[in-house]
N, CA, C and O of each residue as an XYZ file, in Angstrom:
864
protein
N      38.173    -58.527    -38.263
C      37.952    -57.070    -38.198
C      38.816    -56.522    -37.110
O      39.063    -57.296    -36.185
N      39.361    -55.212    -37.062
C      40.265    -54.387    -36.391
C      39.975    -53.805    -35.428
O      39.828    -52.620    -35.726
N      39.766    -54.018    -34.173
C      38.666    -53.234    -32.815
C      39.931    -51.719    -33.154
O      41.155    -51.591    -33.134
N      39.016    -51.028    -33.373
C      39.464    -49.542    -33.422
C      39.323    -48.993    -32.033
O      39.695    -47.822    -31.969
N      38.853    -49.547    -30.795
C      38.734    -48.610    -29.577
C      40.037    -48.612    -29.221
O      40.781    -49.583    -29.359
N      40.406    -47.356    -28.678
C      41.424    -47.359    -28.205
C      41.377    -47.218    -26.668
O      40.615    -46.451    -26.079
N      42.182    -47.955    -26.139
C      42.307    -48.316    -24.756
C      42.070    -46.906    -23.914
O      42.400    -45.788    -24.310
N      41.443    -47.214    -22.702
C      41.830    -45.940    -21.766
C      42.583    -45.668    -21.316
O      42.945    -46.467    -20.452
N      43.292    -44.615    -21.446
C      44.682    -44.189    -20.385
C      44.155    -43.379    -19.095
O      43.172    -42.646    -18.988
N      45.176    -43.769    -18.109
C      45.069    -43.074    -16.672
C      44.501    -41.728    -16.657
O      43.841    -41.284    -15.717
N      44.817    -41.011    -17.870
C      43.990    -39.613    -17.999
C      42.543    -39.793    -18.229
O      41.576    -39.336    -17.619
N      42.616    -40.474    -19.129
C      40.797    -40.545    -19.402
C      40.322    -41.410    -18.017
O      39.384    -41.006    -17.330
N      40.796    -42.187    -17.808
C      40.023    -42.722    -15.990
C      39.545    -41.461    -15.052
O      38.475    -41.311    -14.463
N      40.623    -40.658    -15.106
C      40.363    -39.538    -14.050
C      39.766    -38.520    -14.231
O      39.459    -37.710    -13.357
N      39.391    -38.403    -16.110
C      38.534    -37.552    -16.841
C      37.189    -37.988    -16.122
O      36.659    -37.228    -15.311
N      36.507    -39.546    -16.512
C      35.290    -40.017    -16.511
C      34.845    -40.258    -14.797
O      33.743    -40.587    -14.356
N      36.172    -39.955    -14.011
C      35.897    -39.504    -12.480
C      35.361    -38.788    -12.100
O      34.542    -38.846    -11.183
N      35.848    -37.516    -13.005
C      35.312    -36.373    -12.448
C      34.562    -35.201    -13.203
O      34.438    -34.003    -12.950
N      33.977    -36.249    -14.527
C      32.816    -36.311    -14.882
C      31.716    -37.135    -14.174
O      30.607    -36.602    -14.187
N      31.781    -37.923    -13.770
C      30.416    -38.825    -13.019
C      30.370    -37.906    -11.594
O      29.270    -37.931    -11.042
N      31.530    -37.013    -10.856
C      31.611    -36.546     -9.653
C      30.377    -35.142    -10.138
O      29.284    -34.836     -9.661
N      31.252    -34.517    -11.360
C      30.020    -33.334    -11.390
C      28.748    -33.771    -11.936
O      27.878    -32.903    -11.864
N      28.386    -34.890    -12.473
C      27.117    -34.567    -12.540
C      26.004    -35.463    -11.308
O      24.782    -35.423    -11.169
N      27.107    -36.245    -10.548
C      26.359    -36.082     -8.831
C      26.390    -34.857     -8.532
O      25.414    -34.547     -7.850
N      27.338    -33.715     -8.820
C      27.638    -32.613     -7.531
C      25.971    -31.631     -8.679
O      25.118    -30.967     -8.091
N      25.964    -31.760     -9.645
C      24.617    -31.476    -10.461
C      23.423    -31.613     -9.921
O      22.652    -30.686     -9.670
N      23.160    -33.248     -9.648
C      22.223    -33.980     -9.028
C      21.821    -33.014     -8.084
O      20.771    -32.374     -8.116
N      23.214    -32.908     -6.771
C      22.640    -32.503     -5.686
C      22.246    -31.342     -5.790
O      21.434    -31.012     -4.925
N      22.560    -30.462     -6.650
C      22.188    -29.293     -6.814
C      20.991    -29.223     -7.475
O      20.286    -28.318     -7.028
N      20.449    -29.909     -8.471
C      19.302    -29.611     -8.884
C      18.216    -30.396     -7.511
O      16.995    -30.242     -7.514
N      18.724    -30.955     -6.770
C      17.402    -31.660     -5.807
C      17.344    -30.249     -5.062
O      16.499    -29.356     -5.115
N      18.784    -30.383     -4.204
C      18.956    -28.553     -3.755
C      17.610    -27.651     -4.464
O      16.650    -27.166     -3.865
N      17.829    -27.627     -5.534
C      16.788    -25.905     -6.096
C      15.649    -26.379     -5.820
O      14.844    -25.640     -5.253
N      15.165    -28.182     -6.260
C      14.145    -28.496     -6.162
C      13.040    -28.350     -4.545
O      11.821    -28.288     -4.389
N      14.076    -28.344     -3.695
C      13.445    -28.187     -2.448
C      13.447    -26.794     -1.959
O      12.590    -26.310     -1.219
N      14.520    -26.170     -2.454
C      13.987    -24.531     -2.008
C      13.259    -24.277     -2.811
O      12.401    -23.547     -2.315
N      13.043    -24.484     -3.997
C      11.682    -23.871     -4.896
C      10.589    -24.281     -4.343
O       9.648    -23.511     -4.538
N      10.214    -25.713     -3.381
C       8.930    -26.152     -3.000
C       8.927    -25.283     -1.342
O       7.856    -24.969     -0.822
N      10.420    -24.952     -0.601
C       9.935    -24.196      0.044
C       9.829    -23.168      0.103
O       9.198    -22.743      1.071
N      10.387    -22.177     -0.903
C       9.598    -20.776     -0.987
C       8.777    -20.735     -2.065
O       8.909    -19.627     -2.584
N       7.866    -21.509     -2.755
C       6.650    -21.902     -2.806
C       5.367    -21.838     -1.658
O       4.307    -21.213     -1.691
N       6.058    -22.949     -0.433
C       5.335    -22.800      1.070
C       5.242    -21.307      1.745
O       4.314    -20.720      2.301
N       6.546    -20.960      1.470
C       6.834    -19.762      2.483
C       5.910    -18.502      1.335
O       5.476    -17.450      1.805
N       5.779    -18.794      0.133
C       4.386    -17.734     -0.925
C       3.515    -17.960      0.029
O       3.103    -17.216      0.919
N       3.231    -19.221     -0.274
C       1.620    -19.411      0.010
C       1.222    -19.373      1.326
O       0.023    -19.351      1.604
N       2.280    -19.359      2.370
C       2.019    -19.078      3.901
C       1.547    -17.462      3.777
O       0.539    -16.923      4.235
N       2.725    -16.856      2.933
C       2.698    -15.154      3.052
C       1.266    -14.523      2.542
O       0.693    -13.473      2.834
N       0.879    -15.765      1.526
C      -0.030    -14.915      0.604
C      -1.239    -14.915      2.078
O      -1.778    -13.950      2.618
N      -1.327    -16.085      2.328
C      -2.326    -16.416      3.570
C      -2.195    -15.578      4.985
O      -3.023    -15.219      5.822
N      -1.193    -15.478      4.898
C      -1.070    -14.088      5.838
C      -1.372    -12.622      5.830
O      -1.812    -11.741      6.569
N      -0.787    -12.859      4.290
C      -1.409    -11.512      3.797
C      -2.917    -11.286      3.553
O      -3.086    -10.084      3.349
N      -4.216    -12.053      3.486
C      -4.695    -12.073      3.008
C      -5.730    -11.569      4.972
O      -6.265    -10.506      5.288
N      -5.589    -12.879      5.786
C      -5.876    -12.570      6.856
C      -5.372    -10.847      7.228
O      -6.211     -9.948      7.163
N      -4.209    -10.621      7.533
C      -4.367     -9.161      7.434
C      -4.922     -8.035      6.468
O      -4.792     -6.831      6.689
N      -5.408     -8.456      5.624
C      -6.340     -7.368      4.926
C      -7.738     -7.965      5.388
O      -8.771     -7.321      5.202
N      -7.743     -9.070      5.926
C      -9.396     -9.480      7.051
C      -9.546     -8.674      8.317
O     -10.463     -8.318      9.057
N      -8.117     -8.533      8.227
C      -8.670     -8.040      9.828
C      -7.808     -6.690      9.862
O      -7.135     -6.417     10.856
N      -7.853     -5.861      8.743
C      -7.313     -4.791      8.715
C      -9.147     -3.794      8.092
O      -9.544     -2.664      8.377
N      -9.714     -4.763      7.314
C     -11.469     -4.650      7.156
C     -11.622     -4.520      8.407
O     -11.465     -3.450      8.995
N     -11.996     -5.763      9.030
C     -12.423     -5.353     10.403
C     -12.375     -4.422     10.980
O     -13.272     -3.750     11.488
N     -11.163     -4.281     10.949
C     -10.687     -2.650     11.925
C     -11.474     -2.044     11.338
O     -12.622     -2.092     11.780
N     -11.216     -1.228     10.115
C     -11.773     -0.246      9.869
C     -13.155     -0.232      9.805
O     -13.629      0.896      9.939
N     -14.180     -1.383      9.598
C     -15.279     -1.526     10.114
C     -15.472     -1.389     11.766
O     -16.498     -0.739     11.970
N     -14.939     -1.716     12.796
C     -14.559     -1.375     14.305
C     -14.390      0.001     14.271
O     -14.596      0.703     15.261
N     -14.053      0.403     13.273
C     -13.229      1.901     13.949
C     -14.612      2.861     13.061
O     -15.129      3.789     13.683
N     -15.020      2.595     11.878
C     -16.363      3.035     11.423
C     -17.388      2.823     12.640
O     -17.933      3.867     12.996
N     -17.626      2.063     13.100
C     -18.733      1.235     14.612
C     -18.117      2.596     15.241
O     -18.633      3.713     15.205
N     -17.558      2.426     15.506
C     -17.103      3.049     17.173
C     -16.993      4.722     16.864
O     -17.093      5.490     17.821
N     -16.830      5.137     15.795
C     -17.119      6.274     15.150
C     -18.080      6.692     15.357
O     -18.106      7.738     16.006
N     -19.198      6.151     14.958
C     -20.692      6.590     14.890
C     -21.196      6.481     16.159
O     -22.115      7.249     16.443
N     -20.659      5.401     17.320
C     -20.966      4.920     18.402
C     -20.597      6.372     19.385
O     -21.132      6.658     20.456
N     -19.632      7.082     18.731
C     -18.695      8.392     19.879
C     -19.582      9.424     19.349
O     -19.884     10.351     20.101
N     -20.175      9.385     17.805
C     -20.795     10.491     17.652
C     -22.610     10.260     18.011
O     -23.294     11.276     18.137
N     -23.035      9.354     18.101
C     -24.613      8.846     19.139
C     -23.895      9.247     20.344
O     -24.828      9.638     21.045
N     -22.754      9.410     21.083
C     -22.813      9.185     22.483
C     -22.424     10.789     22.620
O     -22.833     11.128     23.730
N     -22.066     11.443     22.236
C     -21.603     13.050     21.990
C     -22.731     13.647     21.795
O     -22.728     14.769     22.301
N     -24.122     13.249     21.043
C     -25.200     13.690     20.662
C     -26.018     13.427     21.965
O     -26.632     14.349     22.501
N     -26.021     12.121     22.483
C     -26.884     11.991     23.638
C     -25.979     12.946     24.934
O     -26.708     13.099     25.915
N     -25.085     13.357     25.046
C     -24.352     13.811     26.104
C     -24.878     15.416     26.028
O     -25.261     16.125     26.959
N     -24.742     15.789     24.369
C     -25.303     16.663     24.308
C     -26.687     17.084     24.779
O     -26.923     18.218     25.198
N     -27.620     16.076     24.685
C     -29.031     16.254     24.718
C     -29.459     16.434     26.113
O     -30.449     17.062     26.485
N     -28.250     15.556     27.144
C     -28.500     15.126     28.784
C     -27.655     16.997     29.181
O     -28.261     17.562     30.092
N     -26.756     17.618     28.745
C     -26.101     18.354     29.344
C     -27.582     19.682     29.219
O     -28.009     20.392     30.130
N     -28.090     19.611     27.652
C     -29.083     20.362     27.922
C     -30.490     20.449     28.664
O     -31.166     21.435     28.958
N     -30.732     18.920     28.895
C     -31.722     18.941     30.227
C     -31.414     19.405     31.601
O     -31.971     20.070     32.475
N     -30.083     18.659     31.393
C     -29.462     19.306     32.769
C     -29.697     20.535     33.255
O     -30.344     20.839     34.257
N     -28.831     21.596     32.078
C     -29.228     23.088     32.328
C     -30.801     23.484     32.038
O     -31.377     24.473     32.490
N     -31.319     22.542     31.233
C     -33.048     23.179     31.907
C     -33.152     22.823     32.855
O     -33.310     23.899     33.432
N     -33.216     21.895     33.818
C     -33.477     21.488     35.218
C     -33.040     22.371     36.397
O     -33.715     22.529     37.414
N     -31.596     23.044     36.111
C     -30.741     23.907     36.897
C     -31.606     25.184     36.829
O     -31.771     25.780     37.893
N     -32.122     25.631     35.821
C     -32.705     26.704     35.147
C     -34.191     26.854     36.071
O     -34.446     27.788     36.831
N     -34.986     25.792     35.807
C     -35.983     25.133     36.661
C     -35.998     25.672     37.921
O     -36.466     26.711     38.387
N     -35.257     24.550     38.470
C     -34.709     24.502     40.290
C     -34.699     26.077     40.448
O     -35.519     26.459     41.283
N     -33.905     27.162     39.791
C     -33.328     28.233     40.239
C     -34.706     29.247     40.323
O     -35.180     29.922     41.236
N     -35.234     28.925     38.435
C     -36.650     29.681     39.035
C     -37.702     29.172     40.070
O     -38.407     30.029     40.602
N     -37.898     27.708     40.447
C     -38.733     27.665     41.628
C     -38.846     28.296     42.754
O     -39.718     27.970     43.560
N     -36.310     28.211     42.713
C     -36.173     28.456     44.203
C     -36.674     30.226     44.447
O     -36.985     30.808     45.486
N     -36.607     30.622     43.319
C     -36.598     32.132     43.253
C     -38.177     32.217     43.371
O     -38.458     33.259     43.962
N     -39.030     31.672     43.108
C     -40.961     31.819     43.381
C     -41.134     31.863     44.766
O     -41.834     32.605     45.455
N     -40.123     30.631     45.161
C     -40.303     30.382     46.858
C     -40.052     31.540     47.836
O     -40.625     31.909     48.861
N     -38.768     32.066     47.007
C     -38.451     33.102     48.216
C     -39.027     34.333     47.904
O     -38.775     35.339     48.566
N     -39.826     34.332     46.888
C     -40.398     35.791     46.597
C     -42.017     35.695     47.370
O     -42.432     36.612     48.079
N     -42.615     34.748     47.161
C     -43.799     34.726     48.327
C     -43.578     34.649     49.357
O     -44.491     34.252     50.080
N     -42.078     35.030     50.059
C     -41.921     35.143     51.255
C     -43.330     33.853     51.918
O     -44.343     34.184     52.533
N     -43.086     32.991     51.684
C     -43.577     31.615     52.789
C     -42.410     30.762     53.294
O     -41.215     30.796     53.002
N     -42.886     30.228     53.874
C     -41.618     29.323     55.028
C     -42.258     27.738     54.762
O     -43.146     27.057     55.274
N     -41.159     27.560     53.535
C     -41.299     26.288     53.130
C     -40.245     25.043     53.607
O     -39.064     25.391     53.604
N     -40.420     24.116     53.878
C     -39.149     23.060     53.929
C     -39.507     21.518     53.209
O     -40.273     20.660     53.649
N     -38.778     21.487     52.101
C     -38.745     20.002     51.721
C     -38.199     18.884     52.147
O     -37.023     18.990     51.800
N     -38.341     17.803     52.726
C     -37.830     16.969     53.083
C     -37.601     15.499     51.908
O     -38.401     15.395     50.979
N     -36.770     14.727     52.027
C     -37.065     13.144     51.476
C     -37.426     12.255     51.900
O     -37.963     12.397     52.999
N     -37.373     10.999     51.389
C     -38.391     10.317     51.976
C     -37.762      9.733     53.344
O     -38.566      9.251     54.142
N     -36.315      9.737     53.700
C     -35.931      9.860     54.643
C     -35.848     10.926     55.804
O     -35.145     10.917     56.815
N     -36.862     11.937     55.318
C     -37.069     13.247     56.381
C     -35.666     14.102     56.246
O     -35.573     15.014     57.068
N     -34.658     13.962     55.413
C     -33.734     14.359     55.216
C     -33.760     15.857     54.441
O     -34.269     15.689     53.333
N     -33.375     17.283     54.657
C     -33.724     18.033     54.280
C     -33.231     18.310     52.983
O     -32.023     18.386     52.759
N     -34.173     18.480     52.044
C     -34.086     18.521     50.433
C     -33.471     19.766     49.869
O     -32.453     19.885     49.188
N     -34.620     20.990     50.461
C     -34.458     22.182     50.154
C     -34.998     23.037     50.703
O     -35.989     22.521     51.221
N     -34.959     24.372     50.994
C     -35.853     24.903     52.228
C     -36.178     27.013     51.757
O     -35.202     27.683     51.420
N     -36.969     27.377     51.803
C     -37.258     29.179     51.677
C     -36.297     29.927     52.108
O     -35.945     29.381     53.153
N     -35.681     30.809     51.949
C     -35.262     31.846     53.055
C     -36.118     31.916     54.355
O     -35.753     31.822     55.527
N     -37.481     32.124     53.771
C     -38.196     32.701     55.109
C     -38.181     31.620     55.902
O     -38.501     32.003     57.027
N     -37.883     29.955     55.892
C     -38.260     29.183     56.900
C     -36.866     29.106     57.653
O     -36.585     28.506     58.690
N     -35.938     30.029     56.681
C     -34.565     30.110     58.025
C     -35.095     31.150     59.254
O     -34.387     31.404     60.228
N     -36.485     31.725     59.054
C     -36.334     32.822     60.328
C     -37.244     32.133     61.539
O     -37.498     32.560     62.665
N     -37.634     30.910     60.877
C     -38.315     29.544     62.047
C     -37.495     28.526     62.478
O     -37.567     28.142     63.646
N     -36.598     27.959     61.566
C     -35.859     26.960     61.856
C     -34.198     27.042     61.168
O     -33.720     27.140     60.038
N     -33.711     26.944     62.482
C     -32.003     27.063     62.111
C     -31.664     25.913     61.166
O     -31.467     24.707     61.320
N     -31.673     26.912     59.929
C     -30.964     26.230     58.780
C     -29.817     26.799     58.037
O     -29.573     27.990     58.228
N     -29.163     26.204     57.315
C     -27.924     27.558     56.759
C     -27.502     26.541     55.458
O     -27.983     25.434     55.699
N     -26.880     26.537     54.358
C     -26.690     25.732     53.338
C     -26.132     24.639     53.627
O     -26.370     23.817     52.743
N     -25.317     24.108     54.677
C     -24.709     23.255     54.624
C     -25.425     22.117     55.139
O     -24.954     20.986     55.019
N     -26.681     22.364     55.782
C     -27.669     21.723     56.545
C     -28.475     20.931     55.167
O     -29.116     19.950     55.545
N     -28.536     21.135     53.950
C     -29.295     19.896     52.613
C     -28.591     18.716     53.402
O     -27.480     18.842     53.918
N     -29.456     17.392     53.450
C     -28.972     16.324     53.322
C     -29.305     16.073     54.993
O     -29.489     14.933     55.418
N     -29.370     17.517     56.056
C     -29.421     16.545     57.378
C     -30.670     16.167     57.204
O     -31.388     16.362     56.223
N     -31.103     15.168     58.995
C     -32.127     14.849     59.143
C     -32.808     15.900     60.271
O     -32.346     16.545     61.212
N     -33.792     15.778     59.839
C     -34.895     16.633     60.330
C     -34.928     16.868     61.821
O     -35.391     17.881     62.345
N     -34.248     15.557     62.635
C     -34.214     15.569     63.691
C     -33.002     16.415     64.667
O     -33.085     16.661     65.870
N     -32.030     16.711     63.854
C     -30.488     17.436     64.001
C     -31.385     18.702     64.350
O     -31.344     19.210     65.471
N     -32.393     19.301     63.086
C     -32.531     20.899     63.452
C     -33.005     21.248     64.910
O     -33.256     20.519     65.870
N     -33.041     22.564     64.754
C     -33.314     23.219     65.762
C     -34.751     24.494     65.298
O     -35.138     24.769     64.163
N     -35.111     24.885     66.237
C     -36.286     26.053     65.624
C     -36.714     26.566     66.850
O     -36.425     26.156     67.975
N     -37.796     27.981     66.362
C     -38.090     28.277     67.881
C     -39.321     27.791     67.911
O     -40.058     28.713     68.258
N     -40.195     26.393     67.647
C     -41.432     26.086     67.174
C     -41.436     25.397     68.563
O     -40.360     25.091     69.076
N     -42.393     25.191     69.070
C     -42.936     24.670     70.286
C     -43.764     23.428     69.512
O     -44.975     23.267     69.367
N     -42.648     22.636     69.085
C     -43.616     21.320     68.030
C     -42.506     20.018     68.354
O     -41.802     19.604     67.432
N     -42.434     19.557     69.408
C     -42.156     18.423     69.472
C     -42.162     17.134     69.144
O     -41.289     16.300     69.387
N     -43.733     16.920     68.276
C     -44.174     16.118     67.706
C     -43.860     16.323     65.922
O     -44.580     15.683     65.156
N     -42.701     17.288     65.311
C     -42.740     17.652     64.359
C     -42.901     16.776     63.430
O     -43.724     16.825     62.516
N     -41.557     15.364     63.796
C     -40.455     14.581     62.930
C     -42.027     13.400     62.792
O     -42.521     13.065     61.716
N     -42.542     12.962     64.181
C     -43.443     11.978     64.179
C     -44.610     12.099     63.452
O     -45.240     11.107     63.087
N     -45.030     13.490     63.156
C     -46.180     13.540     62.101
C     -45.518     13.854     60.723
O     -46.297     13.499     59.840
N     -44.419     14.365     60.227
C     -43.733     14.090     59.342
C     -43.885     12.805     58.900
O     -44.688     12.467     58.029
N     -43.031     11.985     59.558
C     -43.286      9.978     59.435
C     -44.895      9.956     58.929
O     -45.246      9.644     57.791
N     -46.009     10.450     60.288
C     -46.841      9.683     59.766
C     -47.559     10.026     58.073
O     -48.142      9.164     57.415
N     -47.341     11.460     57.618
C     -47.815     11.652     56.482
C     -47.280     11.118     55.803
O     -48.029     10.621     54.962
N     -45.965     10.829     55.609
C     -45.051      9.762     54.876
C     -45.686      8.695     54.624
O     -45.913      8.355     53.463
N     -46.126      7.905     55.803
C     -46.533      6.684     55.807
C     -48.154      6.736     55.085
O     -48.399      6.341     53.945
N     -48.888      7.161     55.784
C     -50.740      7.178     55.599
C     -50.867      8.172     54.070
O     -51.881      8.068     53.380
N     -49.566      9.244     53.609
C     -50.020     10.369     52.837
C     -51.407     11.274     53.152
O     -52.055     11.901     52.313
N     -51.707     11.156     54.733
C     -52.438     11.712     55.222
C     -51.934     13.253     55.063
O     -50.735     13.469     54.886
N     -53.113     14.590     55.148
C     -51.954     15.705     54.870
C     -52.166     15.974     57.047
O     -52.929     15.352     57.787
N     -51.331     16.908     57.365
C     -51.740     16.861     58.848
C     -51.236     18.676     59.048
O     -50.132     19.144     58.767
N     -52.252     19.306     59.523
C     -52.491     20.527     60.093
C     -52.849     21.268     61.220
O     -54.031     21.372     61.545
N     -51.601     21.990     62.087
C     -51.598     22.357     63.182
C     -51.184     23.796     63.818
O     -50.253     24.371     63.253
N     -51.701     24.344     64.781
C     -51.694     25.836     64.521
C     -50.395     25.595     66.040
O     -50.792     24.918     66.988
N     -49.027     26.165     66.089
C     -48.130     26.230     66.713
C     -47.463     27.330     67.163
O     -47.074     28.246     66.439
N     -47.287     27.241     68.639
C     -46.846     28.380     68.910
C     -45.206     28.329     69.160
O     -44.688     27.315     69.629
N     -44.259     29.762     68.731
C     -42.699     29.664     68.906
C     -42.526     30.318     70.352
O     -43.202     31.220     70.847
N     -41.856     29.891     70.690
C     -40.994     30.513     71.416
C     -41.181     32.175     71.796
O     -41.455     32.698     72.877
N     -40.977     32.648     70.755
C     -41.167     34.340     70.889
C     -43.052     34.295     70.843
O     -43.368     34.886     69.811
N     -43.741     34.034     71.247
C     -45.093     34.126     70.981
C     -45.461     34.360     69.599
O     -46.518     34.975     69.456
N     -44.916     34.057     68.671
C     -45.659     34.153     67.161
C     -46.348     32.517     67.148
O     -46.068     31.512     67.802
N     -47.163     32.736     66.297
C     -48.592     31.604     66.179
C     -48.409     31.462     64.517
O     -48.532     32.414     63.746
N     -48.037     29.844     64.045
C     -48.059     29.139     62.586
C     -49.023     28.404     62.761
O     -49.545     27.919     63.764
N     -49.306     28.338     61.246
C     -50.129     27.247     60.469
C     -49.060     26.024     60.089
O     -48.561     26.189     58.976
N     -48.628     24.877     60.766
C     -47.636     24.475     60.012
C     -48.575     22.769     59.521
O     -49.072     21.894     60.231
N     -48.475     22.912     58.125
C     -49.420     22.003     57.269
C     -48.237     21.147     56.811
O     -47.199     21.714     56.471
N     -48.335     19.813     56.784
C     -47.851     18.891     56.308
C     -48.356     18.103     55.006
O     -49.464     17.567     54.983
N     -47.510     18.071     53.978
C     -48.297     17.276     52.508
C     -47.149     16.371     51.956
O     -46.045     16.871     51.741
N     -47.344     15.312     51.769
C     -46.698     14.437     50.611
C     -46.257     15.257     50.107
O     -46.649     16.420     50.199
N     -45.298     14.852     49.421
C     -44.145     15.343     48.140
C     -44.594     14.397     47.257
O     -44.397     13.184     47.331
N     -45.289     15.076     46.305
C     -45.470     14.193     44.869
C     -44.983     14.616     43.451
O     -45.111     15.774     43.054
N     -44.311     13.440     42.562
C     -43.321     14.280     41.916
C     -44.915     14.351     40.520
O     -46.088     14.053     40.742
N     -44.244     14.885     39.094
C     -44.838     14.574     38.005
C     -45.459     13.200     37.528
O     -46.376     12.935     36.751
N     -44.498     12.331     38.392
C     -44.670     10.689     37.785
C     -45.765      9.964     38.701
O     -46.085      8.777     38.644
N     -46.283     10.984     39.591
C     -47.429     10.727     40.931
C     -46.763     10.020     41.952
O     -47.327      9.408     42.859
N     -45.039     10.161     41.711
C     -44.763      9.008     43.098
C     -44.493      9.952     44.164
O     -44.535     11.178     44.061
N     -44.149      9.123     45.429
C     -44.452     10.159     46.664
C     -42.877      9.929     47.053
O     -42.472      8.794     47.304
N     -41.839     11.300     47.095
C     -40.981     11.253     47.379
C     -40.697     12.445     48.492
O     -40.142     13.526     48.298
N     -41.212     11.946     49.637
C     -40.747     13.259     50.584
C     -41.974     13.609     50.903
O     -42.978     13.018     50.504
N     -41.964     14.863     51.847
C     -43.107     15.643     52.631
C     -42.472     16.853     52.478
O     -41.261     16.996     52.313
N     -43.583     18.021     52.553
C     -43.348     19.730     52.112
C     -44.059     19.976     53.654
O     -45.072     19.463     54.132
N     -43.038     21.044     54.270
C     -44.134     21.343     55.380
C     -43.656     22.883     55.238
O     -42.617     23.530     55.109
N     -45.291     23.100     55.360
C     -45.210     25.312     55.309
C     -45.100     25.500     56.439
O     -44.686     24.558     57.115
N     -45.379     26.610     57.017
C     -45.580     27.713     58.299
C     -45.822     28.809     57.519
O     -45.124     29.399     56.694
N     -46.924     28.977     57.920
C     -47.846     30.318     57.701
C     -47.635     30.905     58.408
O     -46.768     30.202     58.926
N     -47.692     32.104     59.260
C     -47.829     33.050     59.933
C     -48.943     34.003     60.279
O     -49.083     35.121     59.784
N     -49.990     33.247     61.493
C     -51.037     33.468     61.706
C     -51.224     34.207     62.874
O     -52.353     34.237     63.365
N     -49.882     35.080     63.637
C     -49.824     35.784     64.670
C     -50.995     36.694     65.228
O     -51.534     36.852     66.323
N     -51.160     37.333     63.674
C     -52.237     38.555     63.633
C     -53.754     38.046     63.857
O     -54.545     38.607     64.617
N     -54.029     36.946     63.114
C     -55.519     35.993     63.232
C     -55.289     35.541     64.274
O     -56.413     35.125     64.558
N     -54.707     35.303     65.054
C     -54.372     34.469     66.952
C     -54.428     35.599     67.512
O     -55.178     35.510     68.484
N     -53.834     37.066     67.342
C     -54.463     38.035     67.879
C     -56.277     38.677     68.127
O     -57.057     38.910     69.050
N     -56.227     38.731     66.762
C     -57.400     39.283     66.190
C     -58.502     38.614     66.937
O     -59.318     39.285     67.569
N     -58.558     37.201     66.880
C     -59.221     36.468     67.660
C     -59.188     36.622     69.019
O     -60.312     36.909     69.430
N     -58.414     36.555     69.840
C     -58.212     37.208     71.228
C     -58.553     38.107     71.615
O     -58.843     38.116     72.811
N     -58.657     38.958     71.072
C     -59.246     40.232     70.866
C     -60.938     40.298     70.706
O     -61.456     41.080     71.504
N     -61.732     39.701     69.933
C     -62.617     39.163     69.421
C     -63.302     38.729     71.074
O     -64.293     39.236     71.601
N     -62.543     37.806     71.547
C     -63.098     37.122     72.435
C     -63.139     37.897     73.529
O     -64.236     38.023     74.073
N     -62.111     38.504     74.029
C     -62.182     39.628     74.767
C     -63.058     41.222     74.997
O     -63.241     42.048     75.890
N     -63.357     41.037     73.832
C     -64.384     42.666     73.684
C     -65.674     41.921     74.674
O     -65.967     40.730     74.785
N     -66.267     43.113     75.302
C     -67.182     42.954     75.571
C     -68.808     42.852     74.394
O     -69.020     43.722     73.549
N     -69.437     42.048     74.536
C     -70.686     41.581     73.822
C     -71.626     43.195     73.854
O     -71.635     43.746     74.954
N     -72.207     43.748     72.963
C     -73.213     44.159     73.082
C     -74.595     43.876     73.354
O     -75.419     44.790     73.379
């Protein structure tokens, strides 16, 4: 029998060269796609996971920012509610202070440090006081009271809540009732001492007088 193959020539050698070259240079290219397809595959499924956490915590927020919403409008409502006690309290204070100075009495509040709280008009015409004097101590003032023992029975009603009452003479010969009482608030606690001066000039007269007439 007749072998019909026909021999290879130098052309076909360099044909089947660079045929076996491209379908390595193939190879590498299909491993090539094969590994960027598995890594932007990774780089999906990283994104999707990223993406997914930021819509977790993009919820959040807006659950945080719902919270804190309602949290500004409770705290706007309570601010509201405190600004209007406030101005009742101011409202308060102003009408007391205004009762005080209309019964013309000579009041002085102290704290529980004897520190002056708040005080009448009329007890500025006993004891040198002027606005800037809230906050001193009792012992700074001055007065025309012939009461040396003022601050020490102050203390002691403080201490005992004893009330303590004494008839005092000023300086210019006018004659007080000056009564000492605890400061007790609504809540029954004892914050401070109130001390009056009455003005009993006329009854220290009257009496003198009294004693002086001759007896029938």
């Amino acid at each position: 029998r007749q072998d019909r193959r026909r021999k290879q020539t130098p052309a076909d050698q360099d044909f089947a060269a660079e045929l076996v070259k491209y379908q390595q240079e193939i190879e590498r290219l299909r491993d090539e796609a094969s590994q960027s397809r598995e890594q932007l595959q990774a780089s999906n499924e990283e994104l999707q996971s990223t993406n997914e956490e930021l819509q977790s915590a993009n919820e959040e927020l807006t659950t945080s920012k719902e919270e804190m919403q309602s949290m500004n409008e409770e705290l706007q409502t309570i601010n509201t509610e405190l600004q209007t006690k406030l101005d009742d309290l101011a409202l308060a204070q102003s009408d007391m202070q205004n009762v005080l100075n209309s019964i013309e009495i000579a009041v002085l509040f102290l704290d529980q440090d004897l520190n002056v709280r708040r005080y009448t008009e009329r007890a500025t015409t006993i004891i040198n006081l002027r606005e800037n004097d809230i906050g001193r101590p009792l012992s700074d003032l001055t007065s025309s009271l012939q009461y040396p023992e003022l601050q020490d029975d102050a203390r002691h009603t403080l201490d005992t809540l004893a009330v303590s009452e004494k008839q005092i003479m000023t300086r210019d010969d006018r004659w007080f009732s000056v009564r000492i009482m605890p400061y007790r608030r609504l809540d029954n606690v004892i914050d401070g001492v109130v001390i009056t001066l009455f003005d009993i000039t006329d009854t220290k007269a009257l009496e003198s007088s009294l004693r002086q007439s001759p007896r029938a």
